[in-house]
DRENDO-1510 file (C-alpha; in Angstrom, 1 decimal, always signed):
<recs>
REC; n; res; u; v; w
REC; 1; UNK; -8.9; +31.3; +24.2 .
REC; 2; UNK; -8.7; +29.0; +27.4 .
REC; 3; UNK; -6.1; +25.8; +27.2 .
REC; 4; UNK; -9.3; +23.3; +27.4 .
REC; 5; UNK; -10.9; +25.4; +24.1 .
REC; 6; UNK; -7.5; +25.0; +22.0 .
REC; 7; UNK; -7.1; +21.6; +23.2 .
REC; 8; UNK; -10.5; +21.0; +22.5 .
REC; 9; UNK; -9.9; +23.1; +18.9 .
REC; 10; UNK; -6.5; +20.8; +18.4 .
REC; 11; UNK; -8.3; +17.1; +18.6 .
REC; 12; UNK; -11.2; +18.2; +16.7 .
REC; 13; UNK; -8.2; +19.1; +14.0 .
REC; 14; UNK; -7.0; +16.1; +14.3 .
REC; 15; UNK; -9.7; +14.1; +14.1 .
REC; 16; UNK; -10.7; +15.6; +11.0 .
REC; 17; UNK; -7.4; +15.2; +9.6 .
REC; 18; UNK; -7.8; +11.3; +10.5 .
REC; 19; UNK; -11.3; +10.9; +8.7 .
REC; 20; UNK; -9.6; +13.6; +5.3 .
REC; 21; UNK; -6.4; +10.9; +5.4 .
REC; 22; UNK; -9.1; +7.7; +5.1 .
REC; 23; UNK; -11.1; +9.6; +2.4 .
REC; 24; UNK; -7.8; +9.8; +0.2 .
REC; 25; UNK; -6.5; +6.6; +1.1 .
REC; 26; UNK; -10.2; +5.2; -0.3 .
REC; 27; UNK; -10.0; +7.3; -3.5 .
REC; 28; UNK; -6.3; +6.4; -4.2 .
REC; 29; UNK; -7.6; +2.9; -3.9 .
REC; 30; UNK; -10.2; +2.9; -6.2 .
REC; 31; UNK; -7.6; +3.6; -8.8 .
REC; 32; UNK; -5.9; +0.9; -7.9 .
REC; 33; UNK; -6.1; -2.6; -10.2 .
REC; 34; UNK; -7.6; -5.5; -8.5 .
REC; 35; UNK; -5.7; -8.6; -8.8 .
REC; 36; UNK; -6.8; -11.4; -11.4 .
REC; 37; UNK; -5.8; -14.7; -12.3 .
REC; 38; UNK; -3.9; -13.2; -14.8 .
REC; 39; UNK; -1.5; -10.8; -12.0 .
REC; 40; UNK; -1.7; -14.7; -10.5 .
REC; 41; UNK; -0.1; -16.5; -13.1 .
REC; 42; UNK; +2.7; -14.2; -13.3 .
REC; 43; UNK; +3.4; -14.2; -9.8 .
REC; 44; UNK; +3.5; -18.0; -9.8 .
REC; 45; UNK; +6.4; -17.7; -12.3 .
REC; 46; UNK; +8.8; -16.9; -9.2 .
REC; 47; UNK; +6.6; -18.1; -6.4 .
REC; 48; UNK; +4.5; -21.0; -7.4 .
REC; 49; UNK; +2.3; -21.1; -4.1 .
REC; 50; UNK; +0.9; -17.7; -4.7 .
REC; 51; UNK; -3.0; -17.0; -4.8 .
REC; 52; UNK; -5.2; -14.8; -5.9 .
REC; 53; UNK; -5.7; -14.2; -1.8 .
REC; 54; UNK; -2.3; -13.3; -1.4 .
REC; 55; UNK; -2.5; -11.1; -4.2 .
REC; 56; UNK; -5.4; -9.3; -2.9 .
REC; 57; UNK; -4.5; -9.3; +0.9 .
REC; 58; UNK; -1.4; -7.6; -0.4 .
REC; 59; UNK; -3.6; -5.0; -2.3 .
REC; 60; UNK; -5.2; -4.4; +1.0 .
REC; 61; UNK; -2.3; -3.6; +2.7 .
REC; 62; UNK; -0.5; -1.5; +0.6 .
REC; 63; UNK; -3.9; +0.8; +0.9 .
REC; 64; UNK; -3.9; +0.6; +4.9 .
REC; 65; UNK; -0.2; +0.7; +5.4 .
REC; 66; UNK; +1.4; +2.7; +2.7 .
REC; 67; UNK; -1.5; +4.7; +2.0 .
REC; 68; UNK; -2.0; +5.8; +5.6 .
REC; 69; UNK; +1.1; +7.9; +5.0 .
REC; 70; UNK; +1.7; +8.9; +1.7 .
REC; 71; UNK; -0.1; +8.8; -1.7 .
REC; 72; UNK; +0.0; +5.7; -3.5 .
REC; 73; UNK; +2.0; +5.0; -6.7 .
REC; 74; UNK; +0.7; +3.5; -9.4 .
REC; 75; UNK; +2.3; -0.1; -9.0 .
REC; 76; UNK; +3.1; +0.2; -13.2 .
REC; 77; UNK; +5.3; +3.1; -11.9 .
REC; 78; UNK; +8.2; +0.8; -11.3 .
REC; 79; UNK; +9.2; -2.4; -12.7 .
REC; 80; UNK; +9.2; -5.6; -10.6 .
REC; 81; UNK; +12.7; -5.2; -9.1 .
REC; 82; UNK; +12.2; -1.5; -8.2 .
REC; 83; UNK; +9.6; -2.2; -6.0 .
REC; 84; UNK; +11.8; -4.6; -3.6 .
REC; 85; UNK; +14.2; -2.0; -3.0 .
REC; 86; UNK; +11.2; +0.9; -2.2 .
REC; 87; UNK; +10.1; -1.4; +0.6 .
REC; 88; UNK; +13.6; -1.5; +2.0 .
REC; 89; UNK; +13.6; +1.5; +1.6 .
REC; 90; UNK; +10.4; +2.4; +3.4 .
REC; 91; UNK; +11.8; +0.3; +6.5 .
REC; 92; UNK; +15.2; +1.5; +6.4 .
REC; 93; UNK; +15.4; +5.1; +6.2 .
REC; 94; UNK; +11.6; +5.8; +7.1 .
REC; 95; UNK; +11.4; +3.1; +10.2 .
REC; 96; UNK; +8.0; +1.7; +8.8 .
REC; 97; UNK; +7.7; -1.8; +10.8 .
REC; 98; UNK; +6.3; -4.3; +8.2 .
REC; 99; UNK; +5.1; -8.0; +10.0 .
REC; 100; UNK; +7.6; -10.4; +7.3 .
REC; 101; UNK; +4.3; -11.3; +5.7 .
REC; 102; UNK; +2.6; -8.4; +5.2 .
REC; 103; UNK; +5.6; -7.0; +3.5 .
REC; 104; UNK; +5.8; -10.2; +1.0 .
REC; 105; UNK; +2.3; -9.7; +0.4 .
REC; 106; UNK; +2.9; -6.1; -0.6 .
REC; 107; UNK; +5.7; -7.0; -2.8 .
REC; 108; UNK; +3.7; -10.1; -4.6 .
REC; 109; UNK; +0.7; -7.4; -5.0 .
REC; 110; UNK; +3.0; -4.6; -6.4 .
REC; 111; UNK; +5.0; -6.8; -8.6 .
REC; 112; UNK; +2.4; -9.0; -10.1 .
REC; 113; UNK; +0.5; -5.9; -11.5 .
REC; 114; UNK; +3.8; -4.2; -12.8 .
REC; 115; UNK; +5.0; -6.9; -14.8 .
REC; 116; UNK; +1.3; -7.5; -15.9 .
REC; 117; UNK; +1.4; -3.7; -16.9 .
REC; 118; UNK; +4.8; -3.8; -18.7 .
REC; 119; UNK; +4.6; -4.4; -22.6 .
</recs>
């Protein structure tokens, strides 16, 4: 096979890869609970100008960011506290580069539906 046929082979492969990573990303996501006024009300208990588009632009994120590397947890998984420290975590020892509001609005998202989860 020449070099322009494997290169040609390898960026197909990737390509493919690209479009098989959104596909899971978008099934993980379905999965994943929407927030409601009742994630917001809990999430007002320790940051009282949280919204229900905070909550969802957080939801969002975790599904582009996180999802575009790894398979989602289920945000019930951990409780609240845990899911501080998995985002340090992901920046620390991984080198993910979260923008300081993107990475609240994770945290908000993730900890809202945990607690609401939790008996």
């Amino acid at each position: 096979m020449t070099r322009a046929a494997q290169s040609k082979r390898r960026a197909t492969r990737s390509v493919s890869l690209s479009w098989l990573g959104l596909l899971c990303a978008a099934g993980c996501a379905a999965g994943l609970p929407r927030p409601t006024d009742q994630h917001v009300s809990v999430a007002r208990l320790s940051d009282p100008s949280v919204s229900l588009a905070d909550l969802s632009r957080g939801r969002t994120l975790y599904v582009e960011r996180c999802g575009s590397c790894h398979a989602l947890r289920d945000p019930a998984s951990l409780p609240p506290p845990e899911w501080k420290h998995e985002l340090d975590e992901m920046e620390t020892k991984q080198g993910v580069r979260l923008e300081a509001a993107d990475s609240r609005d994770i945290l908000r998202y993730l900890s809202a539906v945990s607690d609401v989860a939790r008996p």
